[in-house]
C-alpha positions as CSV (number, residue, x, y, z in Angstrom):
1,X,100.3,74.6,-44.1
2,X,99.5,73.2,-47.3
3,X,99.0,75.9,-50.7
4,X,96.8,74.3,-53.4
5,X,98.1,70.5,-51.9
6,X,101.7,71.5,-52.5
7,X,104.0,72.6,-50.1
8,X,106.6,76.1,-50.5
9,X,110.0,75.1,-49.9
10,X,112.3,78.0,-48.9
11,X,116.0,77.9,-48.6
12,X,117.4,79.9,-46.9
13,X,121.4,80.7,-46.1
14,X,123.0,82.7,-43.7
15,X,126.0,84.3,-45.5
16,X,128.9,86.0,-44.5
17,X,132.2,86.2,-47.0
18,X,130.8,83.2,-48.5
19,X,132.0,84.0,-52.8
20,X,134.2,81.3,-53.2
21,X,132.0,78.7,-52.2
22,X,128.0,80.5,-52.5
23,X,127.5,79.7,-56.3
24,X,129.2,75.2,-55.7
25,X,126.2,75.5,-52.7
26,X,123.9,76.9,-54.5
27,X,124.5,75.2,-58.2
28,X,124.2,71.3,-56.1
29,X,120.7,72.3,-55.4
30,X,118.4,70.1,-57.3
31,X,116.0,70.8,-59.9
32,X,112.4,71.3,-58.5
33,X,113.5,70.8,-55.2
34,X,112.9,74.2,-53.4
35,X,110.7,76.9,-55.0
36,X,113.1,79.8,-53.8
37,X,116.6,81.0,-52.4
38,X,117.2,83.4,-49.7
39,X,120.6,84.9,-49.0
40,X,120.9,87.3,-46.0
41,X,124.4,88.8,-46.2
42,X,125.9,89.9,-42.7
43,X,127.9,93.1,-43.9
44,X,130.4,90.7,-45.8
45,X,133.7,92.0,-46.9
46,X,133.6,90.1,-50.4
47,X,131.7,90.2,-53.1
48,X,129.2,87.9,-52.1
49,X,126.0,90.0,-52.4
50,X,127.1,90.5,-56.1
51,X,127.5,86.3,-57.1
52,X,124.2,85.9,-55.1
53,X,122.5,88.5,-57.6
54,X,124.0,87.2,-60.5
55,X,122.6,83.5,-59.9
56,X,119.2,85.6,-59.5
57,X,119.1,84.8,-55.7
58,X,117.0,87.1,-53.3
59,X,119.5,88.7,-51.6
60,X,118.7,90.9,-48.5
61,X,121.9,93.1,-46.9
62,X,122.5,93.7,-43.5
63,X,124.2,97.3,-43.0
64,X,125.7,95.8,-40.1
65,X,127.2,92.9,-39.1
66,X,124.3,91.1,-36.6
67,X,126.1,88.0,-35.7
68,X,125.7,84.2,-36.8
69,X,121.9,83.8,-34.8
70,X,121.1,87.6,-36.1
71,X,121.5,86.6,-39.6
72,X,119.0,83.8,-38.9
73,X,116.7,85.0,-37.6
74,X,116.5,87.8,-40.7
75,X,116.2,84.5,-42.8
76,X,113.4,83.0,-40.7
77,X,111.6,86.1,-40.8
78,X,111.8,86.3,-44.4
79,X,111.0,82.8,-45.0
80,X,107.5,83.0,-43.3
81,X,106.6,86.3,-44.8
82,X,107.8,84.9,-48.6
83,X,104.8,82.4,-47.4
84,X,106.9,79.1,-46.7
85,X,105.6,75.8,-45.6
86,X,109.2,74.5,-45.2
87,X,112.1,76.2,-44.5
88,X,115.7,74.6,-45.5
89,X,118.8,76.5,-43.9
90,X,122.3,75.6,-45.3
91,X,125.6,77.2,-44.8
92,X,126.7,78.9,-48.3
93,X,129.8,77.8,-47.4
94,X,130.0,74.4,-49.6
95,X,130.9,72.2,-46.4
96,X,127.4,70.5,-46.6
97,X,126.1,68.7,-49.3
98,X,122.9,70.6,-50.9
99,X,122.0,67.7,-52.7
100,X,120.5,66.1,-50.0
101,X,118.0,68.4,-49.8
102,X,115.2,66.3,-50.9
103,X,115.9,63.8,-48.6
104,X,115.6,66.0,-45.5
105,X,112.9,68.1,-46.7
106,X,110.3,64.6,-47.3
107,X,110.4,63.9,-43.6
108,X,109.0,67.3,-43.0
109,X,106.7,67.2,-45.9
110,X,105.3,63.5,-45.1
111,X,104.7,64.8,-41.1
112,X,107.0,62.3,-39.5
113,X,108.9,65.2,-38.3
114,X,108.9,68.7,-37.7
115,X,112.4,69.3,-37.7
116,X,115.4,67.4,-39.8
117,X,119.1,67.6,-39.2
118,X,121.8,66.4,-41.3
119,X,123.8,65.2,-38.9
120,X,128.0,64.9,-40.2
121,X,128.8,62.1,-37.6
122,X,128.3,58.8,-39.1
123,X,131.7,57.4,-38.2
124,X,134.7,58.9,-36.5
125,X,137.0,58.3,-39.2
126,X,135.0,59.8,-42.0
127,X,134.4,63.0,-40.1
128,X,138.1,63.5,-39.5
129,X,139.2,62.3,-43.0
130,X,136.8,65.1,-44.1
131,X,138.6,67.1,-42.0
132,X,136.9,68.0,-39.3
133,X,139.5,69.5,-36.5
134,X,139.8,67.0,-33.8
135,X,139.3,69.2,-30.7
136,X,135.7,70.1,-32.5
137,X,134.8,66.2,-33.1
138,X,135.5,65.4,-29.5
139,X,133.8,68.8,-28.5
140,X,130.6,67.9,-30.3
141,X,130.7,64.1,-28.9
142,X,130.6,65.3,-25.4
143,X,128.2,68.3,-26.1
144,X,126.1,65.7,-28.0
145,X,126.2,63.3,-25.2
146,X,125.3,65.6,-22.8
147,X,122.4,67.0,-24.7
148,X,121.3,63.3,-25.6
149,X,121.2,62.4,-21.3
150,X,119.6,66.0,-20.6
151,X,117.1,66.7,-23.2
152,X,116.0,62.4,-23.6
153,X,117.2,62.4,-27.1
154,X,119.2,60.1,-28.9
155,X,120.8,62.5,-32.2
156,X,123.9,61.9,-33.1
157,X,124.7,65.3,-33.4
158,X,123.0,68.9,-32.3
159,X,125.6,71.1,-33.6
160,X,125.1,70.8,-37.7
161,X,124.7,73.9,-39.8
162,X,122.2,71.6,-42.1
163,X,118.5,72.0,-41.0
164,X,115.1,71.7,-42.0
165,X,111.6,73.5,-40.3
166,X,108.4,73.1,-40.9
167,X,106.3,76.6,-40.9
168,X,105.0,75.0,-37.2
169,X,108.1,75.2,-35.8
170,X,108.8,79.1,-36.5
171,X,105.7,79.9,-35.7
172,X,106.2,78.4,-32.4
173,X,109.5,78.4,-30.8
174,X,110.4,82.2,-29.4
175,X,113.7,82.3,-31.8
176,X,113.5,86.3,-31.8
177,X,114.7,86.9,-28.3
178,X,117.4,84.1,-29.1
179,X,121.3,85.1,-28.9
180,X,122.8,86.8,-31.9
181,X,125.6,84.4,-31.4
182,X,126.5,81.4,-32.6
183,X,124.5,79.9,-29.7
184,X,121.6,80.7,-31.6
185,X,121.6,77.5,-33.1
186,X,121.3,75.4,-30.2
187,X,118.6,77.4,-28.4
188,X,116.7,76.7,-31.2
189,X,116.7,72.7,-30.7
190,X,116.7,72.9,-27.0
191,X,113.7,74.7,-27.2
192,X,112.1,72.2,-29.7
193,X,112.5,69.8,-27.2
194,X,110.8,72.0,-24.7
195,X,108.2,72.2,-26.9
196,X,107.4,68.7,-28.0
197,X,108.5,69.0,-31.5
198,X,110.1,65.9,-33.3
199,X,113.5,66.1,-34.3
200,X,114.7,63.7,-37.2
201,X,118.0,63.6,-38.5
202,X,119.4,62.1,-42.1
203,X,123.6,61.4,-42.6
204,X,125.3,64.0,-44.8
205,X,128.9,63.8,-45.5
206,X,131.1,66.7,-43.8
207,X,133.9,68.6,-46.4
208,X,136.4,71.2,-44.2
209,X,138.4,73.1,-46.3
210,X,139.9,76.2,-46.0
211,X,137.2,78.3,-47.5
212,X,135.0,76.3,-45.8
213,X,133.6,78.9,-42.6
214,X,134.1,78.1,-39.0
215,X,134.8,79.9,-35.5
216,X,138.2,79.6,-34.1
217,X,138.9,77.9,-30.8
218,X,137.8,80.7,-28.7
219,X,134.7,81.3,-30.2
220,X,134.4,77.5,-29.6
221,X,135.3,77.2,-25.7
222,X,132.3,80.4,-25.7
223,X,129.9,78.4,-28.0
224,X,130.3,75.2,-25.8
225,X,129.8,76.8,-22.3
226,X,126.8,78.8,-23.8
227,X,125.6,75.5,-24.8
228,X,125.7,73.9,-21.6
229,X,124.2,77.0,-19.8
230,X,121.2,77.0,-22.0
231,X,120.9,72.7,-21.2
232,X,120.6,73.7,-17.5
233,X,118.1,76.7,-17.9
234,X,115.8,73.7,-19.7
235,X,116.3,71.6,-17.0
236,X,115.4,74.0,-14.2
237,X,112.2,74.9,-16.2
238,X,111.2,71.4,-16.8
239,X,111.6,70.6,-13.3
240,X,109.6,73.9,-12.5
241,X,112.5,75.3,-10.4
242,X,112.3,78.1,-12.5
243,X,110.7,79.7,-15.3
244,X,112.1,80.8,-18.6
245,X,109.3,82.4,-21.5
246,X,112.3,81.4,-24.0
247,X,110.6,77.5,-23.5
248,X,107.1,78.7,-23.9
249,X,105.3,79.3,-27.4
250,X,105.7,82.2,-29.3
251,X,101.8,83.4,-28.3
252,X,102.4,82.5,-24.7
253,X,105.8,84.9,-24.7
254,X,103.7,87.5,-26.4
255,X,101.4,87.3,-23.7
256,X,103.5,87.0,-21.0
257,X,105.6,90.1,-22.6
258,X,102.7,92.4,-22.7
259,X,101.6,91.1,-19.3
């Protein structure tokens, strides 16, 4: 919605021992281009919370550690009640390029989309010169092509850490009863998909570096047959061989909760 014809643009990031690389993220923002920073700090081990204060963020601290999707949906919940139109989330963790903000955030503002990735695959040998690991480029080819045939989309990626919402969006999808786990993140687009929202995308360039965060091969295999679980629950509920609330708006699930 609009506020006095201008739109509130909220960033928000998802932090978790993030101080080397919080205040590069956060300084490559733009001038003008968001009204305000969120940091929600999952019981980090650095001093995170402290840089975050110091560059006059809004910081909010978990006592525990909630998980990846826990920490997001803090931030989501936060964004709507800080009154935000459009809400940007971005890794602190410098391996996307906050720069681009503008450029995914316009979509979103001009209503040609209600979602907008930044997607890191533009060419196979600029992901993996930006160092990308190679098991996790061919892992997010094939999860990518296998969301592309199942959900009818055509993205070159679903798994980026780069993403822009309108208010619409979390106001529709159901993200609270979303996994805590890294998961999270693709529930959220499969059920965007469920729910007729349009997904955009825009190219960003990738940066791995050691500082840079990101789950292990485990968490990976986990992350990847998650993935593909949640694909087939979508297609057994558009096929109405079964039912899931997680693909029905958030005041349909209310209703079908108290019911």
């Amino acid at each position: 919605m609009k506020q006095n014809g201008t739109y509130k643009v909220v960033v928000v990031m998802p932090a978790y021992n993030a101080a080397a690389t919080l205040e590069k993220t956060y300084r490559d923002i733009p001038d003008g281009a968001v009204d305000e920073v969120i940091l929600v700090d999952d019981a980090s081990m650095d001093n995170t919370v402290e840089i975050a204060r110091r560059l006059d963020i809004c910081v909010i601290e978990h006592a525990d550690n909630t998980g990846y999707g826990g920490n997001q949906k803090t931030c989501y919940r936060l964004a709507l009640e800080h009154g935000a139109d459009i809400v940007v989330m971005i890794h602190p963790d410098y391996q996307y390029d906050s720069s681009l903000i503008p450029y995914l955030v316009e979509p979103v503002k001009n209503g040609l989309y209600d979602i907008m990735l930044g997607s890191r695959i533009r060419t196979r040998k600029e992901v993996l010169d930006g160092g990308m690991p190679l098991y996790k480029y061919l892992s997010n080819r094939m999860l990518t092509f296998i969301e592309n045939i199942a959900l009818g989309q055509n993205l070159s990626e679903f798994h980026t850490g780069f993403r822009v919402f309108s208010r619409k969006v979390l106001e529709t999808i159901p993200f609270e009863s979303n996994s805590d786990n890294f998961v999270f993140d693709s529930q959220m687009l499969i059920q965007a998909v469920a729910l007729n929202l349009r997904i955009g995308e825009f190219p960003v360039s990738v940066r791995y570096f050691k500082e840079a965060s990101s789950i292990n091969f485990k968490r990976s295999v986990i992350y990847g047959f998650s993935t593909l679980y949640n694909v087939a629950k979508y297609l057994l509920h558009k096929t109405n061989m079964m039912q899931f609330t997680c693909f029905l708006p958030k005041n349909q699930t209310a209703q079908s909760d108290a019911g």
